[in-house]
Structures are given as C-alpha cells and as structure tokens.
N, C-alpha and C positions, 0 to 999 in steps of 0.2 A: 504494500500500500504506500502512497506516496502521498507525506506528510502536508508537505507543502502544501498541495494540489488540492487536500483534501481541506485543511484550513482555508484556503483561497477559494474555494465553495461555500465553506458555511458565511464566508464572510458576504458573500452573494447578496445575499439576506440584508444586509445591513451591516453598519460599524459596530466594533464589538472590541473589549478590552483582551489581554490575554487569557486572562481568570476564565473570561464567558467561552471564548473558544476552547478554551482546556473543558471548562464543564459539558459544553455543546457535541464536543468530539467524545468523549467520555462516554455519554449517553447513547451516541448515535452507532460509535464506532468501536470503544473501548471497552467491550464486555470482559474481554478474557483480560487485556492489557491495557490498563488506564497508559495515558499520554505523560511523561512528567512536564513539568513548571519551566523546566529548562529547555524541553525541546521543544516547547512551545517558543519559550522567548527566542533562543536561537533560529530559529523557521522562521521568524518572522522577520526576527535582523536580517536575513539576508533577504528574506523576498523584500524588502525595506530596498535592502540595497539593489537590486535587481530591478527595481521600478513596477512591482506588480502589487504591492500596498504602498499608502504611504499616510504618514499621520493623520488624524479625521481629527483628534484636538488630545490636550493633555488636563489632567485631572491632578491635586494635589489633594490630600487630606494628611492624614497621622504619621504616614510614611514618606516612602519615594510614589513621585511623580506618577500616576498613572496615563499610557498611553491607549489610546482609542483610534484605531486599526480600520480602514476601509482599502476596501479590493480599489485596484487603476482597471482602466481601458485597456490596459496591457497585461490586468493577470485575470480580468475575466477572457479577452481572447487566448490566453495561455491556459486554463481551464478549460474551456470551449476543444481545446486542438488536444487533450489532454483526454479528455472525455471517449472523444472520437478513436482514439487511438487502439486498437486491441493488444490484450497484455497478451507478451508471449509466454504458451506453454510452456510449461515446468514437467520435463519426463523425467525426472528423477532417475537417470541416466546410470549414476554413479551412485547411491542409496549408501549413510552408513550401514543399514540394517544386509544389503550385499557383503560391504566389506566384512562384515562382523563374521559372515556365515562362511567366508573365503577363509578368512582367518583363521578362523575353528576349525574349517578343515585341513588346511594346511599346517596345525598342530598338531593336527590329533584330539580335538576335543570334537564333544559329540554337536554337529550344528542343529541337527533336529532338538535339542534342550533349547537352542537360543531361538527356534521358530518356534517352538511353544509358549517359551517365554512371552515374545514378541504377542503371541496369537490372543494371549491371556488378555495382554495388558491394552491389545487393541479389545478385544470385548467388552472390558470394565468403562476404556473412554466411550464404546458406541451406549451403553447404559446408562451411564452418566448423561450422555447427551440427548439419548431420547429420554431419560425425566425430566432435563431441563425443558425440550421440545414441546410437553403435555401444559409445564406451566407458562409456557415464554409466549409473549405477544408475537407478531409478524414478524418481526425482526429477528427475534430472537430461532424463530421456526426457519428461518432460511438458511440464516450462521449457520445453526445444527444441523440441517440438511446437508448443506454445504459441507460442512465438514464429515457427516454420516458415511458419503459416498466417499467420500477420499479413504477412508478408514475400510469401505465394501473393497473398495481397488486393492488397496494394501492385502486385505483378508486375502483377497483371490490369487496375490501375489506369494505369500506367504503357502498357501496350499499348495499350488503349482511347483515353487521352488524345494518344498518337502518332498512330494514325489519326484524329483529330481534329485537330488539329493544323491541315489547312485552314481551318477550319469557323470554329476560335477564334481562329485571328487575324484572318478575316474579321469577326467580331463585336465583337472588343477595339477594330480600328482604325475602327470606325463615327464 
C-alpha cells in the first residue's frame, strides 16, 4: 500500500491536521496495523516538498504549532494517475516457506513437520479470520476475504508440495 497516495486521498475530502489523517487512515485502512505519528508527519514533509500538499493554515494552542494539510492540483492528479495504475502481481516466486522446506531437506530434517507446521498455523489464521468476518462491517468482510483466499492458495500450495515431497528431495540431493 502506498502511504502517500493513500493520505493524499483522504485529504481529497478536505484539509485535515496530521492527528485527523493518522485517525482517518487508522479506521479506514489500519485494522491489522495502525499508521505511526511519525510516518504520518514524514509523508507529508515530503509530499510538502514535492508540491502535492501544501499548508491550508497553522494552529497554535499548549504545544507546537499545528499544521492543517490540503491536497494541490498536483497531488490530486498524482492520485488520479495512481488510482489508474494496476499493482503488479506478487507470485511469490521465491517463498521463505520454499526455502524453509529446501532447507530441511537438504539437512536431513523431516520437511513434511514444517508443512504441517505451516498447514496448522495457516488454519488457526483462516478461523480467526472468519470470526472476525461474522462480526466485521463491509470493510472489514472484504480484508478477510481478501486475505481468506491468499491463505486457500497457500493451503493448496502446501498440499501439492507435500505430495511432492519424494520427487524434490530426489532432485535437490542430485
């Protein structure tokens, strides 16, 4: 996900201090991993410096200086062209969960333990995630959708490379 981008969205909206955007992304986007304080401000310094916010006005009270934050003509069309863009797939080409199992067999330890392992700890996250899916709003049912299916891929990955298992350590120990 791409921080900037995504703060220079909500800023769409309206001007908004760093606090509102840190809470704003939090809510919207931050289930599993709040935003910190710091990469909030730093994101901003630089889109500051990049010409795609620039100051809306400044606020003093008890502390320091607060800053209030509005998107430019130049970071809503960087948004805009951002939006458009398709991310590219992630084939997970190179998986530690591969290396782990090359590893193992290339010691002599048993790799079918560590696809068990792996299989368990993938079932406990898909259970977790459909409780959270029964109680979670829209938002929250997609995340865990989203993430369900990664975790089905991985499952089917995991199966496949078990029954395999002869095959690949006949060919690693060449």
């Amino acid at each position: 996900m791409s921080i900037g981008h995504t703060l220079l969205g909500l800023l769409e909206s309206g001007p908004c201090h760093g606090y509102d955007l840190k809470r704003s992304f939090d809510e919207r986007f931050g289930r599993d991993r709040t935003l910190a304080y710091g990469q909030v401000y730093s994101t901003m310094s630089r889109l500051l410096k990049n010409g795609l916010v620039e100051i809306d006005g400044l606020e003093s009270g008890g502390g320091p200086e607060r800053k209030r934050y509005a998107i430019t003509d130049a970071g809503v069309t960087d948004v805009e062209q951002w939006l458009g863009r398709p991310e590219t797939p992630e084939p997970y080409l190179q998986s530690t969960l591969y290396t782990k199992v090359v590893l193992a067999l290339l010691t002599g330890r048993d790799a079918a333990d560590i696809l068990d392992i792996q299989r368990a700890e993938h079932l406990t996250m898909m259970r977790e995630l459909t409780r959270r899916k029964l109680d979670g709003d829209l938002g929250d049912r997609l995340i865990c959708d989203h993430a369900l299916f990664h975790l089905e891929a991985d499952l089917r990955w995991l199966e496949l490379t078990a029954a395999r298992l002869g095959e690949l350590t006949l060919e690693i120990r060449k």
